[in-house]
C-alpha positions, 0 to 999 in steps of 0.5 A: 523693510527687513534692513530698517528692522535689522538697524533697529535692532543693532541700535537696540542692541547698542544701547543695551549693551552700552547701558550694561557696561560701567566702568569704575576708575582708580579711587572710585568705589561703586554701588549698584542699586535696583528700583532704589535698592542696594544690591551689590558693591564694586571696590575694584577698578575696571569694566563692570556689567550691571543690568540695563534701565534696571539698575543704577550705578552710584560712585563714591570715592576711595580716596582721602578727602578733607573735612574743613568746618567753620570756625567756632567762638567757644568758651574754654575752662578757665573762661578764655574766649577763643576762635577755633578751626577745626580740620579732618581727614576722612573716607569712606570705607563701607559703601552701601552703609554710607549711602543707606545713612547719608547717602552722598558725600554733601550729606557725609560733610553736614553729618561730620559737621555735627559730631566734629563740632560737639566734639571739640566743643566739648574738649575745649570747654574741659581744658584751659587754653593753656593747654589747648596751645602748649604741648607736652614737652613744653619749657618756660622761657628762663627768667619767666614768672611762675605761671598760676592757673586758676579755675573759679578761684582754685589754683590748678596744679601744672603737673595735671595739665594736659598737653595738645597733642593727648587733647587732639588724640582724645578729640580723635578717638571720640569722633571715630566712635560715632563715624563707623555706624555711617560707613565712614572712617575718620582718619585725622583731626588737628586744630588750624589755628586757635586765636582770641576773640578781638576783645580780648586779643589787645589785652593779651598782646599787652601781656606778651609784651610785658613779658618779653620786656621784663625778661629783656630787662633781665638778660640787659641786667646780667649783661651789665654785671657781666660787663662789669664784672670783666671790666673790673677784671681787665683792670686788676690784671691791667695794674698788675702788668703795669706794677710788674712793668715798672718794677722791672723798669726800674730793675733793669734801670738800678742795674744800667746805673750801677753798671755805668758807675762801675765802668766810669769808677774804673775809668777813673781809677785807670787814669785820674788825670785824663778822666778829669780833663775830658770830663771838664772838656764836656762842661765846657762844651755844655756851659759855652755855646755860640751866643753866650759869654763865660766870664770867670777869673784866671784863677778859676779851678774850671780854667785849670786845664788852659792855665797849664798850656804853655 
């Protein structure tokens, strides 16, 4: 009897002592609760001791976690529809107030989702869809047309358009003024992706399309002045060489010819006679060939040479 009542008593004591101990791991945050009621917080890993079938232990995580919402059909300045997505980075930074507000991160999500939506919906509705794709440092493709921006028939000066970077700063700094009263911290908010209402999309793409044709139509435009402009120029200087060419031709020509006459008016002068027989030796070779007849009378001047040989 008393070894039965020795085990029930270790057993007891096992279960207490094991319902005394809880352990919280890396990137986890713990809050105690007795009867319901917060009393105390646990932000550091490791084995902590609460009291048995009294107190409960609930855990909350201490790493960044991700807010995704739903896409959202909004209308904006300038009466553009588009579809937005909408992403955060959140955590959660005072326990006991998280979960006396929202009590767990399902919670957490459904109230992000109200100040997230309101917020965005509100910053797209106040700028035009320009802005809402464009940055800051933005600059219009060359050769693009001036871009008009109007709001119910008034023209918007560009100079005071804002760029998506300030809008995500602004969306940011307003969501984190209603996130502290809940024990949590918002971190990051960026939009995903902006896209057109299907109704609108085909119209847009016809634009984009126009566009580009027209600044392709332009560089096309200047690559065909360019061309010509350096065909023409290959031409003029093309004539030139050639002009330059046969002026020197026709130099070195003038000079080759004044050079022969020089040495054949020599030759002559040095011995009339013989220049006269070879030069008639060269006409009788070039005036009879093999299959032709010369017929000329024996007193000929062309057969003077012949008249002489004895």
């Amino acid at each position: 009897m008393k070894k039965e009542f020795l085990i029930i008593v270790a057993v007891v004591a096992f279960v207490l002592a094991k319902g005394s101990l809880f352990v919280v791991d890396e990137g986890e945050q713990a809050l105690v609760t007795q009867f319901g009621k917060p009393v105390g917080e646990v932000r550091q890993a490791g084995l902590h001791f609460k009291i048995p079938l009294v107190q409960d232990v609930h855990r909350f995580q201490r790493r960044i976690m991700q807010w995704d919402g739903d896409p959202n059909q909004i209308p904006t300045k300038d009466m553009r529809y588009i579809w937005v997505d909408v992403t955060a980075r959140w955590r959660i930074t005072d326990p006991l107030l998280f979960y006396t507000t929202v009590a767990n991160e399902r919670g957490a999500q459904s109230r992000l989702d109200d100040i997230l939506d309101s917020v965005v919906r509100d910053a797209v509705s106040g700028h035009l869809l320009v802005e809402l794709v464009r940055g800051t440092d933005y600059v219009a493709p060359r050769g693009a047309e001036e871009e008009v921006f109007e709001v119910e028939g008034e023209k918007v000066d560009a100079d005071t358009l804002a760029g998506r970077e300030q809008i995500l700063a602004q969306l940011l700094e307003e969501a984190q003024q209603s996130t502290p009263e809940y024990g949590i911290e918002l971190i990051d908010l960026q939009i995903k992706r902006i896209n057109y209402v299907e109704q609108v999309r085909q119209r847009v793409y016809e634009r984009m399309i126009s566009e580009r044709k027209q600044v392709a139509a332009q560089y096309r435009s200047e690559g065909e002045g360019e061309r010509a402009d350096i065909l023409g120029q290959m031409g003029r200087e093309l004539r030139t060489i050639e002009s330059e060419a046969f002026r020197s031709a026709e130099e070195i020509r003038g000079k080759a010819d004044a050079q022969a006459a020089n040495i054949y008016a020599n030759a002559y002068n040095r011995d009339r006679e013989f220049y006269a027989f070879v030069r008639s030796l060269e006409a009788y070779r070039k005036s009879v060939s093999d299959n032709s007849r010369l017929v000329i009378s024996t007193d000929s001047d062309f057969y003077r040479f012949f008249q002489k040989i004895e």
